[in-house]
Rosetta silent file (secondary structure, phi, psi, omega in degrees, C-alpha in Angstrom):
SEQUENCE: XXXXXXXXXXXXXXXXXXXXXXXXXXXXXXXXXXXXXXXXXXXXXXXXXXXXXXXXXXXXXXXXXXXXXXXXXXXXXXXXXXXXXXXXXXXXXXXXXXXXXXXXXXXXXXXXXXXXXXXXXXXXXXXXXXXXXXXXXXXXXXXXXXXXXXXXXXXXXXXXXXXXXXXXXXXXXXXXXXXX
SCORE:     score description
SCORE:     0.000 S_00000001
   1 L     0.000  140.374 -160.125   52.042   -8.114  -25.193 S_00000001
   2 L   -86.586  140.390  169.589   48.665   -9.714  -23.562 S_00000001
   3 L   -88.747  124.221  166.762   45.435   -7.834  -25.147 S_00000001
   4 L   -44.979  119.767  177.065   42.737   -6.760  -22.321 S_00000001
   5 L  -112.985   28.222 -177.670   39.826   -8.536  -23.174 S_00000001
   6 L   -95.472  146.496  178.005   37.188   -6.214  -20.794 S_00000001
   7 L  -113.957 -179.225 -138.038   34.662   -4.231  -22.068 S_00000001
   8 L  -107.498  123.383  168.854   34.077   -0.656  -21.205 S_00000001
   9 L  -116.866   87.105  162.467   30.371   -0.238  -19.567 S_00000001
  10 L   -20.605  130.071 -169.663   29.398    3.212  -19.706 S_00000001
  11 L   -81.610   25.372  177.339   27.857    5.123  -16.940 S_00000001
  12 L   -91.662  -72.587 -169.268   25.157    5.784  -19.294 S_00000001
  13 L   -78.608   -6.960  178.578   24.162    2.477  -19.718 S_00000001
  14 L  -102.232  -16.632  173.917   25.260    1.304  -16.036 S_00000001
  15 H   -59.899  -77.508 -147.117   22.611    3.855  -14.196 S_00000001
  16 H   -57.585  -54.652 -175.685   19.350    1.697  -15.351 S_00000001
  17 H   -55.763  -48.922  169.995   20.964   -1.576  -14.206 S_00000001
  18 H   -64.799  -31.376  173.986   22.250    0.266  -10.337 S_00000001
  19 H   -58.226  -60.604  170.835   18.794    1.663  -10.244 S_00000001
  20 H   -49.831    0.275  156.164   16.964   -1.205  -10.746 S_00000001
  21 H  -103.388  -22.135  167.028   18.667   -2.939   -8.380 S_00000001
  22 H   -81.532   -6.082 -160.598   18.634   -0.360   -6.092 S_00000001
  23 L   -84.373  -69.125 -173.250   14.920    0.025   -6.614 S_00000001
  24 H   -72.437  -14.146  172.922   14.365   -4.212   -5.534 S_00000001
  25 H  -110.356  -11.217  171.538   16.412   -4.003   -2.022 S_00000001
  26 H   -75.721  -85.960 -141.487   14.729   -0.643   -1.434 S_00000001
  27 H   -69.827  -47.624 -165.826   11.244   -2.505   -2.009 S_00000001
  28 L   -74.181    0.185 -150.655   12.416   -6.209   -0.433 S_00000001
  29 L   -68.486  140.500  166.595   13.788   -4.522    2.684 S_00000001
  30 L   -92.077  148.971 -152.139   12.547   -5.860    5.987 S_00000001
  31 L   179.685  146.905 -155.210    9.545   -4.636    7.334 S_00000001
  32 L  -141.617  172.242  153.596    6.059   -5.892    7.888 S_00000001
  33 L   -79.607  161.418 -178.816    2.663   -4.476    9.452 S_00000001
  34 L   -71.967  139.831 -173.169    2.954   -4.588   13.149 S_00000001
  35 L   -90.619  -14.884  172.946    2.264   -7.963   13.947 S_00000001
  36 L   -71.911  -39.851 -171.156    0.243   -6.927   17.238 S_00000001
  37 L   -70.268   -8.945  164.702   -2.448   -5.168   15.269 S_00000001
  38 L   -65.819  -28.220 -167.086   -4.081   -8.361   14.155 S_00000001
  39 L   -69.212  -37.521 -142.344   -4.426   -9.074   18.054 S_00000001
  40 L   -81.396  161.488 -168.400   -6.137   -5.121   19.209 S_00000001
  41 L   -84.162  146.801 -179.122   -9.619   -4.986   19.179 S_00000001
  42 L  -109.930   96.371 -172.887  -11.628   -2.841   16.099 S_00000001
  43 L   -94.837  134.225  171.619  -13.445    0.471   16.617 S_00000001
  44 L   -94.782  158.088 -165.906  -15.487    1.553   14.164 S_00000001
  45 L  -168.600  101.798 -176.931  -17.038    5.049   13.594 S_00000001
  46 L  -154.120  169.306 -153.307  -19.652    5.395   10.644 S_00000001
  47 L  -101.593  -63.653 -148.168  -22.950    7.557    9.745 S_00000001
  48 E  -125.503  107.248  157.983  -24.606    4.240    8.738 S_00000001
  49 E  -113.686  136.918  164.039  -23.627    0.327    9.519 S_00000001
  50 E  -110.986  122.523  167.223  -25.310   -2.725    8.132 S_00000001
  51 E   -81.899  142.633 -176.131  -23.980   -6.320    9.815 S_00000001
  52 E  -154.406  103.676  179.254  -24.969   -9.726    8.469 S_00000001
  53 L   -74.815  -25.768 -160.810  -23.383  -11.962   11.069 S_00000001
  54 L   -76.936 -110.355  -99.101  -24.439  -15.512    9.129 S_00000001
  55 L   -95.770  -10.217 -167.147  -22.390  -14.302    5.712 S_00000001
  56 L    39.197   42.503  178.357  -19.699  -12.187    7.726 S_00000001
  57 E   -95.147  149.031  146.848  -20.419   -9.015    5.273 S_00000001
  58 E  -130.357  121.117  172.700  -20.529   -5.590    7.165 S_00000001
  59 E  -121.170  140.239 -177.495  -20.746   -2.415    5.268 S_00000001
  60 E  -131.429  141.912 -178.273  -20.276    1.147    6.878 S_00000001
  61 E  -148.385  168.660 -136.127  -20.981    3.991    5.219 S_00000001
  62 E    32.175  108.581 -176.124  -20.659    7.933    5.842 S_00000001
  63 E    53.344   46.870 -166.846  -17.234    9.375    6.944 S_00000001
  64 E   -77.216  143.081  178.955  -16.267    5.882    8.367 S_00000001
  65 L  -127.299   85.255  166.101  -13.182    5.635   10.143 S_00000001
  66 L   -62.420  118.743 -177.446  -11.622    2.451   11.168 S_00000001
  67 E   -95.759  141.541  154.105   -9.195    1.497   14.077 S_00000001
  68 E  -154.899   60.740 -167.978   -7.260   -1.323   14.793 S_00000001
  69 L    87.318 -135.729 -171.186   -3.891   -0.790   16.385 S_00000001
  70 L   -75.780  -29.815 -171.548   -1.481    1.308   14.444 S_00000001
  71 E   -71.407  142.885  178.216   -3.595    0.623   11.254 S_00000001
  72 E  -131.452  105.092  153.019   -6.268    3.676   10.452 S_00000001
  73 E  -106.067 -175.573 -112.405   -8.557    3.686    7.187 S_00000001
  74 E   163.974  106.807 -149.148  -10.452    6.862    6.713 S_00000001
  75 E   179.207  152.669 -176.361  -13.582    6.381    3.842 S_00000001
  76 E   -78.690  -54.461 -142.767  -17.187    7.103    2.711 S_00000001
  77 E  -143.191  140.899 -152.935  -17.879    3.598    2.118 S_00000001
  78 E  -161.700  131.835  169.384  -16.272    0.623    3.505 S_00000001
  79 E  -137.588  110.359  134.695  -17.627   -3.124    2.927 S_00000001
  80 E   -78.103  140.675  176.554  -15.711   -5.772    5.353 S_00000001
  81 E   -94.926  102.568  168.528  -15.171   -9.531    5.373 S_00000001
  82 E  -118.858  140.060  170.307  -15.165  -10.884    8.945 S_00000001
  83 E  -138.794 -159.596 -170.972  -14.977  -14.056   10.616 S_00000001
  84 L   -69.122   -6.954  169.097  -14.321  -15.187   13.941 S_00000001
  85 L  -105.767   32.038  169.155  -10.520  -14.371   14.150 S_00000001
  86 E    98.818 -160.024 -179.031  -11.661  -10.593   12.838 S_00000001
  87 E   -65.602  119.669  147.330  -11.233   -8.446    9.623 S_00000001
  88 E   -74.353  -25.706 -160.091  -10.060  -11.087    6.613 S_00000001
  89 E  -176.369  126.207  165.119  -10.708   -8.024    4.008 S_00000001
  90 E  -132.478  163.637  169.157  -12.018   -4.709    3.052 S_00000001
  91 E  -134.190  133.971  178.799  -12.735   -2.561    0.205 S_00000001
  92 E  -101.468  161.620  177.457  -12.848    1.052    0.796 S_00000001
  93 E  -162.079  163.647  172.122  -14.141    3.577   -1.873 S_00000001
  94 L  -141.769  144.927 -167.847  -14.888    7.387   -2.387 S_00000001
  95 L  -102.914  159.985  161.549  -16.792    8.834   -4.531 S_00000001
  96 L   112.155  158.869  151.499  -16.031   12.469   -6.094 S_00000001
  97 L   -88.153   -0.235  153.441  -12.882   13.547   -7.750 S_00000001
  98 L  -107.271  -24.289 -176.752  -11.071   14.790   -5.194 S_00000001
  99 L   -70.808  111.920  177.717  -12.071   12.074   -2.309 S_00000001
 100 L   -87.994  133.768  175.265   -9.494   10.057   -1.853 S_00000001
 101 L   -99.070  135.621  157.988   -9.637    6.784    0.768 S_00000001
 102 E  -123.113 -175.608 -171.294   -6.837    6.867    3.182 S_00000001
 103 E  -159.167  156.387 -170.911   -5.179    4.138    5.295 S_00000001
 104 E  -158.804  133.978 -160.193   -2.253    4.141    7.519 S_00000001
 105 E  -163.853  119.698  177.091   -0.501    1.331    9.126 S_00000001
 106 E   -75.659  134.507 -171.847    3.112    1.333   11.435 S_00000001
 107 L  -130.839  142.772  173.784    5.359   -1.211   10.073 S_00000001
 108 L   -23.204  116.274 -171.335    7.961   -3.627   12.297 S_00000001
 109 L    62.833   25.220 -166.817   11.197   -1.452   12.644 S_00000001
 110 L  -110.645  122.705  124.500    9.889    1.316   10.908 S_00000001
 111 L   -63.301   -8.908  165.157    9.519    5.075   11.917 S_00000001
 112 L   -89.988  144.378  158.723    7.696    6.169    9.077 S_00000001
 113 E   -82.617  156.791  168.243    4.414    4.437    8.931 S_00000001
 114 E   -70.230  139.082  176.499    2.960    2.900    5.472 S_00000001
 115 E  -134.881  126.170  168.187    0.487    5.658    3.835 S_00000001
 116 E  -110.985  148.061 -179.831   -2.047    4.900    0.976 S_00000001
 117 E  -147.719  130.722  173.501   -4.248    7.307   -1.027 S_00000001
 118 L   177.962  130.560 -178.484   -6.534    6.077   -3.452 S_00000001
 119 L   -15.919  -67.337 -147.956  -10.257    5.738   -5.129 S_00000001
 120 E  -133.041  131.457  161.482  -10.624    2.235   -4.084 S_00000001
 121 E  -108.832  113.819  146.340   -8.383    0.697   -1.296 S_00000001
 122 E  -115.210  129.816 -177.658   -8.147   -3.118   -0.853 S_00000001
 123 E  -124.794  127.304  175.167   -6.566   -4.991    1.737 S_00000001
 124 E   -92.352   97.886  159.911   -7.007   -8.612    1.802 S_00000001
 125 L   -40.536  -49.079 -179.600   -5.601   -9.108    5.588 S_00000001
 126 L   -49.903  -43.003 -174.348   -5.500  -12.616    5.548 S_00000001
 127 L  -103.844   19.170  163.416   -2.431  -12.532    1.968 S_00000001
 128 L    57.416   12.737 -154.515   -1.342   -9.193    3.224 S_00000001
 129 E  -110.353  135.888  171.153   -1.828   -8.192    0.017 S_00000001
 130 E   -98.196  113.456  156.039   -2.735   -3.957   -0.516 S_00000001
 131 E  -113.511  116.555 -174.099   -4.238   -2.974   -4.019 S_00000001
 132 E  -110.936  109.089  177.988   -4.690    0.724   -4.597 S_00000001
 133 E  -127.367  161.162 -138.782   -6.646    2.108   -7.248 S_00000001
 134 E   109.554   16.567 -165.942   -7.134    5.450   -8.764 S_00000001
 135 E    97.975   52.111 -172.884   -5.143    8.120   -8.145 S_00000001
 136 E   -94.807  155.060  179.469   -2.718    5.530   -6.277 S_00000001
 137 E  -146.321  126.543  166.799   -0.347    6.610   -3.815 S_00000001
 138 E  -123.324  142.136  159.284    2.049    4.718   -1.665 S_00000001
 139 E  -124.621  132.779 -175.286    4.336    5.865    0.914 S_00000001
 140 L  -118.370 -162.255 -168.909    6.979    3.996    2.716 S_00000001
 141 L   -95.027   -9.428 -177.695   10.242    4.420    4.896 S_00000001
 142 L  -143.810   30.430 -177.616   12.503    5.379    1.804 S_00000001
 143 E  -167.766  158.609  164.579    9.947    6.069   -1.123 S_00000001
 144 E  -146.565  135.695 -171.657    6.865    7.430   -2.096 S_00000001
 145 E  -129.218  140.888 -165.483    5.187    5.755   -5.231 S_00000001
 146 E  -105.703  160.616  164.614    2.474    7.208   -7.419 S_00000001
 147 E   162.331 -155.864  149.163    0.328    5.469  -10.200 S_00000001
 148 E   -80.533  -65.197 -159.978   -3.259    4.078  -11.743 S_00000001
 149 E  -114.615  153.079  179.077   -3.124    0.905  -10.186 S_00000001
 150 E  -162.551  111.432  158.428   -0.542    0.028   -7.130 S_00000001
 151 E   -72.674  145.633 -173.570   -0.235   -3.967   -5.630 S_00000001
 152 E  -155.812  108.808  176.804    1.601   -3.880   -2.315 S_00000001
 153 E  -115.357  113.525 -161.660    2.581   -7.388   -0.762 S_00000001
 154 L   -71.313  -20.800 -168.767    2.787   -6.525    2.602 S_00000001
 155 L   -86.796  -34.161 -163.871    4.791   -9.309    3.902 S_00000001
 156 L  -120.479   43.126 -139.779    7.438   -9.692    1.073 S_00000001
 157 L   -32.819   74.764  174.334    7.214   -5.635    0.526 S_00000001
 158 L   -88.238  113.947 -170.803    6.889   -6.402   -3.641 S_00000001
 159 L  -113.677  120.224 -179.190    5.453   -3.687   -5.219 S_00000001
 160 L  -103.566  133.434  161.021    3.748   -3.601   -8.880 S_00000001
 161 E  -132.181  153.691 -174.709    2.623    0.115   -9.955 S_00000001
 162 E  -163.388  153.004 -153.702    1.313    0.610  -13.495 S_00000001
 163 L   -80.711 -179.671  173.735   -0.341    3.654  -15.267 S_00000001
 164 E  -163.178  138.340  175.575   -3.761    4.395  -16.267 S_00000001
 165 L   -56.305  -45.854 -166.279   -5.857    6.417  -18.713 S_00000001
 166 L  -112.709   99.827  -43.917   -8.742    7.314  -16.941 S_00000001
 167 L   -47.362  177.836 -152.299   -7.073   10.081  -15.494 S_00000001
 168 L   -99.423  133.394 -170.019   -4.498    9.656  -17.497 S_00000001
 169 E  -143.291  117.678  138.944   -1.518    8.681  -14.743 S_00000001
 170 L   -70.410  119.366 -138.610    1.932    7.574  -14.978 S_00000001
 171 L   -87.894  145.301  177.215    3.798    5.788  -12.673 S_00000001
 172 L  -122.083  157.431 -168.993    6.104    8.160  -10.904 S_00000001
 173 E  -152.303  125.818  167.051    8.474    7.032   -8.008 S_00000001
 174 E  -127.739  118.326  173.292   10.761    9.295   -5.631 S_00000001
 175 E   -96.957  150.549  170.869   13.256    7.563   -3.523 S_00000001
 176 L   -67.991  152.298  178.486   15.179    8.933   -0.608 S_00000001
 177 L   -79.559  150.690  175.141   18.983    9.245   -1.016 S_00000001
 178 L   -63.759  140.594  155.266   20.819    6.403    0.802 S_00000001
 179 L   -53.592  159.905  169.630   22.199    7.201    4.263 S_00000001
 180 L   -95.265    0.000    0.000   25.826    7.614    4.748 S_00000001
């Protein structure tokens, strides 16, 4: 008689391994910022703006609200990097312990739009790249992710979230159940 030489993998021990994989095609899935919103034109709305066309700095500041296509941030204080093809970068910030900066941006095939909440928003446009910190919050088409600090590469959706002391934050993550 032949002996079975498979071992038994518990469904204890097989949960971490399905999440985590379910976790990385949930994050890689594809989906982008609208690719048009680089093209639309940028309305601005602020209490205060200073421009420095030589250095391509602009800072806006009281209850500034920014437009561009689908994308919306929402902010006290806003300092953008522009050059002659547009926004390369901003950093948004609120002061207070309840103000939160938000931003909102419709992504390629998506019906949910991307939603950020967070002290300090940065988006380097040019690398796509989102870093939210503070009291970070991301929302997507199947997740909403919580944390101190939360990287969001917009292009490859890769997402780093990681805790923080100051308030003391943990990362928390709720994913939507799969369709049937």
């Amino acid at each position: 008689m032949k002996q079975c030489n498979s071992k038994y993998i518990s469904p204890r021990s097989l949960a971490p391994r399905l999440f985590i994989g379910f976790f990385f095609i949930l994050v890689s899935s594809s989906c982008m910022a609208l690719a048009t919103d680089k093209n639309q034109p940028i309305e601005i709305l602020a209490a205060y703006t200073e421009m420095n066309d030589a250095t391509g700095v602009a800072v806006f500041t009281g209850n500034v609200i920014i437009n561009q296509g689908s994308m919306v941030i929402e902010a006290e204080h806003i300092k953008a990097l522009f050059n002659d093809d547009g926004m390369l970068s901003f950093q948004a910030t609120n002061q207070g312990e309840e103000a939160l900066v938000h931003m909102q941006q419709a992504l390629d095939n998506k019906a949910v739009p991307l939603e950020a909440w967070g002290r300090n928003i940065h988006y380097d446009l040019a690398n796509n790249k989102l870093t939210i910190d503070g009291l970070a919050k991301l929302t997507q088409h199947k997740g909403v992710f919580e944390g101190g600090i939360i990287m969001y590469q917009m292009d490859s959706q890769f997402l780093q979230a990681q805790s923080s002391e100051e308030p003391k934050r943990r990362v928390h993550i709720w994913l939507a159940p799969l369709a049937d």
